[in-house]
BANULUM-473034 format. One record per residue (C-alpha): residue in three letters; x, z, y. Coordinates in nm, 2 decimals. Layout:
REM BANULUM-473034
  resn       x       z       y
   ALA       X       Z       Y
...
***
This chain:
REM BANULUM-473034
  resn       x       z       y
   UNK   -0.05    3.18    1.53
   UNK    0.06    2.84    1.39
   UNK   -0.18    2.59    1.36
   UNK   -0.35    2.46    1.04
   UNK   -0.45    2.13    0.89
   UNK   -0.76    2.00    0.94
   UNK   -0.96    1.95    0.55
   UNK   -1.17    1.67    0.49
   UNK   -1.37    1.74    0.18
   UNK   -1.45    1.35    0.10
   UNK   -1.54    1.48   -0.29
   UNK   -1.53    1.73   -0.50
   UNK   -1.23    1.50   -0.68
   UNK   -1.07    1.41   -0.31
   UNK   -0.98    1.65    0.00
   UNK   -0.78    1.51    0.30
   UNK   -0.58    1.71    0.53
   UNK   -0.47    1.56    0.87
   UNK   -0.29    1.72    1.15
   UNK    0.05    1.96    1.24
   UNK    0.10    2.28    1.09
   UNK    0.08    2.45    0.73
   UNK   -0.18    2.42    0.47
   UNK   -0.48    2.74    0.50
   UNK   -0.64    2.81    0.26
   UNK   -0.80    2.54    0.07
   UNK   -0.96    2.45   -0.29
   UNK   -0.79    2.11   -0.41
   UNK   -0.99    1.89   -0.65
   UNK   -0.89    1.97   -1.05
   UNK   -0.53    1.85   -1.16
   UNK   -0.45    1.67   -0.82
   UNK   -0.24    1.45   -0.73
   UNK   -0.09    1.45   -0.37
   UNK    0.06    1.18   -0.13
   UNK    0.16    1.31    0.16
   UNK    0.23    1.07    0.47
   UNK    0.46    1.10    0.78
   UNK    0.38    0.88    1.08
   UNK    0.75    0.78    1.18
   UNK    0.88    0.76    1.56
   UNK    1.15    0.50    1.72
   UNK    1.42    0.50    1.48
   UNK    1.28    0.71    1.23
   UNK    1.04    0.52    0.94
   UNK    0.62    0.60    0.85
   UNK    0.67    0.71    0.47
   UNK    0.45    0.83    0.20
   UNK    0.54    1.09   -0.07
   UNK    0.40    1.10   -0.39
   UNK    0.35    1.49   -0.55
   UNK    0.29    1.49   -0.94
   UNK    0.19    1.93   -0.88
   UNK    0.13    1.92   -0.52
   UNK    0.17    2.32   -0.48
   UNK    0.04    2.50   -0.13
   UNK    0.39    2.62   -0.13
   UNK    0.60    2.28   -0.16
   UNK    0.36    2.12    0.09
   UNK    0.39    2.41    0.31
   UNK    0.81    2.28    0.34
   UNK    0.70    2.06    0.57
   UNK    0.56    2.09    0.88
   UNK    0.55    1.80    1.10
   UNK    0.19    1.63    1.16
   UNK    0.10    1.44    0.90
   UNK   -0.17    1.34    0.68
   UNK   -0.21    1.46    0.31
   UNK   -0.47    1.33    0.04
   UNK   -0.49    1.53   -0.26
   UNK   -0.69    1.38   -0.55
   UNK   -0.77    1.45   -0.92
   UNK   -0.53    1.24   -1.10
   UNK   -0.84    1.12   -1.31
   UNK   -0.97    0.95   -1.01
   UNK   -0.63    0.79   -0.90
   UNK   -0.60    0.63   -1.26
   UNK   -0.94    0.53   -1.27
   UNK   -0.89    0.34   -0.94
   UNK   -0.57    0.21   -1.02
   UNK   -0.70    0.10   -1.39
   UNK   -0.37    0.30   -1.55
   UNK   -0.17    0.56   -1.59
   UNK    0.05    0.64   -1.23
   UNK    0.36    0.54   -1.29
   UNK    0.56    0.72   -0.98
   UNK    0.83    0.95   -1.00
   UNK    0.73    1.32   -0.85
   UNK    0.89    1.35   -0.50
   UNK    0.94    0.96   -0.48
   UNK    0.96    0.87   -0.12
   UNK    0.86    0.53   -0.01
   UNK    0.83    0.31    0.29
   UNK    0.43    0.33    0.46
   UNK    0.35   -0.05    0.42
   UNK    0.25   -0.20    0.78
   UNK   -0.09   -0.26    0.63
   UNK   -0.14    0.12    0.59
   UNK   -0.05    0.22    0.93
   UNK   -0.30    0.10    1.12
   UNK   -0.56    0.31    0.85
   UNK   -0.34    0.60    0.82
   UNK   -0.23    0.63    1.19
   UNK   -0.36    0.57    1.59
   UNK   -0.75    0.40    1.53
   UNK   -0.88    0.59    1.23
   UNK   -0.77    0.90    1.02
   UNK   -0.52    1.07    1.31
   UNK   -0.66    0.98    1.62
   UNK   -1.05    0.94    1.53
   UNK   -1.19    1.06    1.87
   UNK   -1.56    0.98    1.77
   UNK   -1.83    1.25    1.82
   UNK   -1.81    1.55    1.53
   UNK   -2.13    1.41    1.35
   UNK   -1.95    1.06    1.35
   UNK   -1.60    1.12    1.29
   UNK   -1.65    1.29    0.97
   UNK   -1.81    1.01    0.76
   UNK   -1.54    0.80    0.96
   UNK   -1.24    0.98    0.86
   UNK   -1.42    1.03    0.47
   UNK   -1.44    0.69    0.44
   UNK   -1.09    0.57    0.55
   UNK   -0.90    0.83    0.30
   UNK   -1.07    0.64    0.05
   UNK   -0.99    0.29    0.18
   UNK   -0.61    0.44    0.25
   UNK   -0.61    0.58   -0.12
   UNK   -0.72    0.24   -0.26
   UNK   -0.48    0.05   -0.09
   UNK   -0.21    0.29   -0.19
   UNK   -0.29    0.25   -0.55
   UNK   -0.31   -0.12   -0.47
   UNK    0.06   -0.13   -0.32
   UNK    0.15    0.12   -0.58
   UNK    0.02   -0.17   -0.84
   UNK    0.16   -0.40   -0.66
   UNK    0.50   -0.31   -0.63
   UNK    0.49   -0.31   -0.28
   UNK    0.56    0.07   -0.21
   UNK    0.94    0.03   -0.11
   UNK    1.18    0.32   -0.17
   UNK    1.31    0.51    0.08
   UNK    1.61    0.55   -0.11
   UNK    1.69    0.17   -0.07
   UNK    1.88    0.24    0.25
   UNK    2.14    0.38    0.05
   UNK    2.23    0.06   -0.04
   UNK    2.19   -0.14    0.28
   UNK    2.22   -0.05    0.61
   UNK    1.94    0.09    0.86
   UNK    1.93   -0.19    1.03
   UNK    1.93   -0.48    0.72
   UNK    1.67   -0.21    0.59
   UNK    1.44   -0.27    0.88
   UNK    1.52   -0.66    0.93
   UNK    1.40   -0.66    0.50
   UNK    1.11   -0.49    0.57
   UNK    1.02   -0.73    0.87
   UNK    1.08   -1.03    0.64
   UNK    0.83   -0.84    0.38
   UNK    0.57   -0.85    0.67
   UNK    0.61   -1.23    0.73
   UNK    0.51   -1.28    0.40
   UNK    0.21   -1.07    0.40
   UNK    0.12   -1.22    0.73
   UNK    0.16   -1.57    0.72
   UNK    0.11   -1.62    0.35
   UNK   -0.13   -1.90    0.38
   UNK    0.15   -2.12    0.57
   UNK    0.41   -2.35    0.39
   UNK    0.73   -2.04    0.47
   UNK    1.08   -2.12    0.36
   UNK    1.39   -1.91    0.32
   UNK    1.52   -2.07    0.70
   UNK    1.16   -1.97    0.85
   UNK    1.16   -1.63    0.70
   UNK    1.51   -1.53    0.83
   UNK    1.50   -1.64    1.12
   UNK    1.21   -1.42    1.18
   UNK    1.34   -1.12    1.05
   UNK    1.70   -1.18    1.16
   UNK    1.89   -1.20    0.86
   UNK    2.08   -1.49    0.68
   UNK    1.98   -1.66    0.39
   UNK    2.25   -1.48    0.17
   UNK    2.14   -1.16    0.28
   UNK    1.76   -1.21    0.24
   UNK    1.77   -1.34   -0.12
   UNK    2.02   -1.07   -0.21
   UNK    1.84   -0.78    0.02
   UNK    1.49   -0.84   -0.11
   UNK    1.60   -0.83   -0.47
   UNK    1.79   -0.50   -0.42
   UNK    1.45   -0.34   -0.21
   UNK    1.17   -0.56   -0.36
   UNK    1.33   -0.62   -0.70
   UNK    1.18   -0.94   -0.70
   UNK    1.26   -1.30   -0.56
   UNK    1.12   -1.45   -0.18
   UNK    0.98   -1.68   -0.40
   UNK    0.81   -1.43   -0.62
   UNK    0.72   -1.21   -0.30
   UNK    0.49   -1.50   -0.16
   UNK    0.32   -1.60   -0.53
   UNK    0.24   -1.26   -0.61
   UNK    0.07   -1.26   -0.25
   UNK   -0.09   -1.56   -0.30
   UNK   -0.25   -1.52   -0.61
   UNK   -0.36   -1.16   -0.51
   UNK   -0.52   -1.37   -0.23
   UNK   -0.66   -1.60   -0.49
   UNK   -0.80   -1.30   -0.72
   UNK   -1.00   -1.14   -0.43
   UNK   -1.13   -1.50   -0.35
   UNK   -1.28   -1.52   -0.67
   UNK   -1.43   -1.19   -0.69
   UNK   -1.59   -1.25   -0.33
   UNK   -1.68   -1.61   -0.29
   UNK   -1.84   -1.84   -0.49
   UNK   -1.58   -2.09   -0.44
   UNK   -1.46   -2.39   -0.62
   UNK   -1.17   -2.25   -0.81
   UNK   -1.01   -2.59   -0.70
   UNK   -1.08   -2.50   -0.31
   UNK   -0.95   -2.16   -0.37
   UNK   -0.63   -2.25   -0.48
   UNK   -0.57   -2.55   -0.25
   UNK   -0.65   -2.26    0.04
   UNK   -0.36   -2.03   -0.13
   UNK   -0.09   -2.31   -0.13
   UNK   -0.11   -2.47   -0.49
   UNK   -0.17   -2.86   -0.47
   UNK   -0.36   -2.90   -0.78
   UNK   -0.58   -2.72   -0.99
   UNK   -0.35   -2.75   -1.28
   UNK   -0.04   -2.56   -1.09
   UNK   -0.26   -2.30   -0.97
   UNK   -0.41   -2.27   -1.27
   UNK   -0.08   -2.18   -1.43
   UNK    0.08   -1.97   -1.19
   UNK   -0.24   -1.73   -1.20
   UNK   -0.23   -1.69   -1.59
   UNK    0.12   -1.61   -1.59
   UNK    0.05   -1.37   -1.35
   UNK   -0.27   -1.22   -1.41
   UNK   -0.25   -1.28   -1.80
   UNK   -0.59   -1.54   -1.79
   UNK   -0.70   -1.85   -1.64
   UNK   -0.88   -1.82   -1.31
   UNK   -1.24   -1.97   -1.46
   UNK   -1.16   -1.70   -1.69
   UNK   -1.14   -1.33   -1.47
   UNK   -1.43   -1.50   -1.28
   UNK   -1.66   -1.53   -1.55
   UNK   -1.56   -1.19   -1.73
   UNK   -1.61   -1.06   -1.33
   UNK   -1.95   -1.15   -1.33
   UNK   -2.02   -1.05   -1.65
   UNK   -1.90   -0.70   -1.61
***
């Protein structure tokens, strides 16, 4: 008899299966959404699908262990403060930040006690869905289909160069610093991160920067000032600037309308 997914009921607008095998039988939460994840191998890339009508039958097409959320698609755009702008059967890249959530010490491998592992596992499908969303928002989820355009290889060195941003954002990187980490020439960073990324090195480490700088202000109380020194701007004023252009409002601004909400 094959073997079935494991369900995780984490609410009645979220259910998580995990594990090899088909889908049983199962009641999904009302108009759901599904992303399904794969957990790679040497050679072969973690990825993430996204499912607009995730049907028992087109999940069932694929077998391999892996990890499914299915949510209400109400929930997903209430986390993600819009509409879900992903195409249906979109495969993506699973950012390195996911992994660790989706993969060996929490959802896959839990090996706590049964009265443990369940609130454990409940509560890191909803981290992982967040953080989705947040990628998703983001930008961050990369195509799969991107490797049609470069090679495996240049695909992988990209994605390394990606992870030297998120990494070692706080430090003063340059194009040389970043390339040579990820083993690629200048030429074919600039030009490989707009064809994956769609978006500049230099845009890459401001957008994580200032993301740094939003969550600062929503959990410290700061000096705006300090907090932008800590993300790389020198003054107030240039920080200042950068976060309105990208955010849409000053920084003394989100924080007060934060704190008011």
């Amino acid at each position: 008899m094959q073997s079935q997914l494991a369900a995780i009921e984490v609410s009645p607008e979220m259910l998580t299966l995990v594990g090899p095998g088909r889908i049983g039988r199962i009641s999904p939460p009302p108009r759901p959404v599904g992303f399904a994840l794969t957990f790679g191998a040497v050679g072969t890339p973690a990825t993430v699908r996204y499912f607009a009508r995730p049907s028992v039958k087109v999940l069932n097409a694929d077998v391999q262990t892996r990890l499914i959320l299915l949510v209400s698609r109400a929930a997903c755009e209430r986390i993600a403060g819009g509409a879900l702008a992903l195409t249906d059967g979109g495969l993506f890249h699973l950012p390195a930040a996911l992994r660790t959530i989706a993969i060996a010490i929490a959802i896959r491998d839990c090996d706590l006690p049964d009265a443990a592992s369940t609130p454990y596992r409940l509560a890191k499908s909803i981290e992982l869905l967040c953080d989705l969303l947040r990628a998703h928002g983001d930008n961050t989820l990369v195509p799969v289909s991107a490797e049609g355009l470069l090679s495996r290889a240049d695909t992988q060195r990209l994605l390394t160069a990606r992870q030297v941003i998120d990494e070692r954002w706080a430090e003063k990187l340059t194009l040389d610093m970043i390339a040579r980490a990820s083993g690629l020439n200048r030429g074919k960073l600039t030009r490989g991160f707009r064809e994956m990324f769609d978006c500049t090195v230099a845009d890459a480490i401001s957008g994580h920067r200032l993301s740094e700088a939003r969550q600062m202000l929503l959990a410290t109380d700061l000096p705006i000032s300090s907090i932008g020194y800590r993300c790389g701007y020198l003054n107030n004023a240039s920080f200042t600037r950068a976060f309105a252009r990208h955010f849409g409002e000053a920084p003394t601004h989100f924080r007060a309308r934060s704190l008011a909400a």
